[in-house]
Every structure is written in C-alpha cells, then in structure tokens.
N, C-alpha and C positions, 0 to 999 in steps of 0.2 A: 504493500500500500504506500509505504513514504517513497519508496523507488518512480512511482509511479506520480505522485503529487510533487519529486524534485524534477522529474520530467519533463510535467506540463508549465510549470513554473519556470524552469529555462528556455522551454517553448516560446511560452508568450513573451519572456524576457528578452528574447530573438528576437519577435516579431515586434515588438515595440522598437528597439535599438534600427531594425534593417527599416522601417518605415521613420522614424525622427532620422536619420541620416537622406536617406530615399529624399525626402522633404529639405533638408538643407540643399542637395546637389543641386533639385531641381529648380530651387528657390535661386541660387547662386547662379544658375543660367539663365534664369529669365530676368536676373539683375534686380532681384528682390530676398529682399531679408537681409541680417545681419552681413555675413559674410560676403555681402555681396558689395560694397564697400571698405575701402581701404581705411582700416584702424591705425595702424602706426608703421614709419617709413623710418626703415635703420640703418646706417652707414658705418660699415665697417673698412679701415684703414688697419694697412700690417703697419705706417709710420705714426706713431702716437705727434709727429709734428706735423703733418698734413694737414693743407688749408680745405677744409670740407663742405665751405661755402660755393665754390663753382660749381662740385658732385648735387649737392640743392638745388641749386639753380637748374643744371643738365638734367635732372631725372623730372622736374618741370610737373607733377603733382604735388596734392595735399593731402591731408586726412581729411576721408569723408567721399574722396572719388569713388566712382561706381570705377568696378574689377573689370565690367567689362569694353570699357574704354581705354585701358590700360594696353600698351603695346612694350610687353619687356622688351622684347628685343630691339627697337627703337629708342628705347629707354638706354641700355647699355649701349648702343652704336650713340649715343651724344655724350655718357662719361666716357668714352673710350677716346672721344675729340680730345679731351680736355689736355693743357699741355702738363704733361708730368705724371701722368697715368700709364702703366706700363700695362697694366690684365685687370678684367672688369667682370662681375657675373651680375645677374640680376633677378632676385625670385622671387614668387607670389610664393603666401604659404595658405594653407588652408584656413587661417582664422583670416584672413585677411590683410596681414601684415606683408609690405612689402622689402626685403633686405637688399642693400648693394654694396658687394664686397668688390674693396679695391685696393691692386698691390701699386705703389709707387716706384719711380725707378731710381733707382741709388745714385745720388749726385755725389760727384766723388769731386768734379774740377768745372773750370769754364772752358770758352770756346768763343774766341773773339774773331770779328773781320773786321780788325782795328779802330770800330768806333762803341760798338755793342759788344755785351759779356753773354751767354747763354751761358743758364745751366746746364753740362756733362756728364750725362752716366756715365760708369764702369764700360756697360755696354755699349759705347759708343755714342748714344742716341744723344743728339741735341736736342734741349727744351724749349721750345716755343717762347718764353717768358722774358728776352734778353731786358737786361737793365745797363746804364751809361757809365756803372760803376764796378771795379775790379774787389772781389770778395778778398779779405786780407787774407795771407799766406793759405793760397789757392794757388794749385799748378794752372795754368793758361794754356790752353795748344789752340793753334792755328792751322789751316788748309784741311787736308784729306785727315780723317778720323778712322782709325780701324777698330774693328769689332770688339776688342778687348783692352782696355785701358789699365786694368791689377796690377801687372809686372810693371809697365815704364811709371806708373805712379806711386808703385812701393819703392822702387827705384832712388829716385828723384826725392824722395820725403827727406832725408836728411841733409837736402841743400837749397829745399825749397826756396827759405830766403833769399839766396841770390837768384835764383831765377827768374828773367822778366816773360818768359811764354816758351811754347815747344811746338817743335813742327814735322811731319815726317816726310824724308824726300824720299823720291820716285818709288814710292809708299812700300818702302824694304828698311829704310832706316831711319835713326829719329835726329835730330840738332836740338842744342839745348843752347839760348839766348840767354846772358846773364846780366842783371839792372845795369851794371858798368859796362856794357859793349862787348862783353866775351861771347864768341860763337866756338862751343864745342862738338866736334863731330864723333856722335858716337858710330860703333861701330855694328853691324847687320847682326849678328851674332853675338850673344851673352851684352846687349848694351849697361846691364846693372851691372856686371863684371867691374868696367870701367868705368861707370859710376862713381862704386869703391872707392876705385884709386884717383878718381877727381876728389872725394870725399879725403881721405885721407892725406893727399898733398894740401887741399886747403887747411886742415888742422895742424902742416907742422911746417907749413910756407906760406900762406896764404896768399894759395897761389887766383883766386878766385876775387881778389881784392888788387891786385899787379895789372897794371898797362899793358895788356895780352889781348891781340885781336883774333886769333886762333885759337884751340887747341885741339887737336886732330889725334883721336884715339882711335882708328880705322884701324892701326895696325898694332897688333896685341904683343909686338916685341920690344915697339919704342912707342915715347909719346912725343909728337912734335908739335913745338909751340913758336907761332909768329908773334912777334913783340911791336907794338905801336913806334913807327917813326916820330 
C-alpha cells in the first residue's frame, strides 16, 4: 500500500514539475512571463583593471528587455570591436540573466609612428587607443611588429632606461635606439645573448652613456663600436 501511495505521489509530483516548466518555455517564446525578460546583465573581465564602460555601452541593453529581441551574437560581434578586447563570449541563461565574459590582451609596451603611442600586446597586436604621450619606462618599437614580443622585451628590461624605441629590420633582426643617439645592432640569433653583454659593459664602463654612434653586435666574436667625430 505505501509503495503504491509513494508512486502516485511522484506521479503527480512529475506531472506538476513537466507542466510548470512546459508553461515557462512556452511563456518565454511567446515573450511573456518572467523569464522572458532580461533581469541582470554581468561582465566579467580576467583584468581586475579593465575599463568596463565601452563593454556597456557595446552590448547596448538594459534590465527589463524582452529575451526575444536580444541578438547575442551581434551582441558579442560589437564587444569584440572594442579596442583592447582580445576573446568575447556572450550568454542568455535560463533565468534570464545575460553574462559577457571578456579576456583582455596583455599590454606589455607601445608602438609609435612618431607622433602617436599605441598600446602593444605581447602578441603583437596594436590597440586602437593611441594617446600623444610616451608611458614612463615603457619599451617603444617602431615599423613591422612580429607575433611575439616575450623574449626581445624580457631582453631589453634591464636597460630599459636608456632606450628611446626598437625597431626590427628586414623583419629577421631587431636595432635598439638609445635617448643619447646610440644605435645598436643586434644580432639574428640569441639577440638577449648580447643584450647581456651591452648590459654588463654599461655596468663596469658605461658604455651606454659615451659618445658612440654604433654598436654593432652582429658578430658574436667581437663587438665593434663607431665613436662620434
């Protein structure tokens, strides 16, 4: 007898639960009822410094839009414009809350055409956003940008300060410009190698601070340096 009375009891417990849900879907496609309306709209950022007012602005609803007005995918194809957005997702969830998760892209340096600074990812990517002014001890490169910035900018960090920008020619090797008029040329191969050893001749000569209009590190057996007339 109880087996029987737990039976009909999860019966009907079923059939209540498939008809209240039944009733929600159908409510939410005809763009009525609760969820059929956007409750709360959430932006998630992997950079806790991220300016999250353009992501606002770009996904261009409020709380209280009907769901089925809503075009995510049009939605994410405007945070994806936005400049400094590297990857975007966009979802409805079933109560009606809409989330948009966005990764930033890692501004490591700038990227001037000598009047303007852009922000520069890692990744090479310039950011839309240039400003008239140079970020303080900020690596600077100029011309052609390759895919990967890590090695020539882990490189470069501990002589940052003298360098005034970096550039790479016939896009195999790099030249480093230094505030006082130094042009060093690194060389194709291991250029943080010689790095080093510009690093360590400035620490016990200071040689990065001397009336030198060269210094030509192409070749890894000597280092040759032209001196200002």
């Amino acid at each position: 007898m109880k087996k029987t009375i737990f039976f009909w009891m999860y019966f009907v417990v079923s059939i209540i639960l498939a008809v209240y849900f039944a009733v929600r879907i159908i409510t939410s496609q005809m763009g009525r009822g609760p969820v059929s309306y956007v409750k709360h709209i959430s932006i998630i950022s992997d950079s806790k410094d991220a300016d999250l007012e353009p992501v606002k602005v770009a996904i261009g609803i409020t709380k209280g839009t009907n769901i089925k007005s809503i075009d995510l995918h049009q939605i994410n194809n405007r945070v994806m414009e936005i400049p400094g957005i590297k990857n975007a997702s966009t979802r409805r969830l079933a109560n009606g809350d809409i989330i948009v998760k966005t990764q930033q892209h890692n501004i490591a340096a700038q990227w001037t055409d000598g009047v303007y600074f852009y922000p520069l990812s890692l990744d090479g990517v310039k950011i839309d956003k240039p400003t008239t002014e140079r970020d303080t001890n900020t690596i600077v490169f100029q011309g052609i940008i390759p895919d990967n910035l890590t090695d020539i900018i882990n490189g470069i960090s501990p002589i940052t300060e003298y360098i005034d920008y970096v550039n790479m020619v016939e896009s195999r090797r790099w030249n480093l410009h230094t505030k006082n008029g130094i042009t060093i040329y690194l060389p194709e191969n291991n250029p943080n190698t010689a790095i080093n050893k510009i690093n360590v001749l400035n620490q016990t000569h200071k040689i990065l601070s001397r009336q030198i209009d060269v210094i030509d590190m192409r070749d890894s057996a000597r280092i040759l340096v032209k001196t200002r007339k």
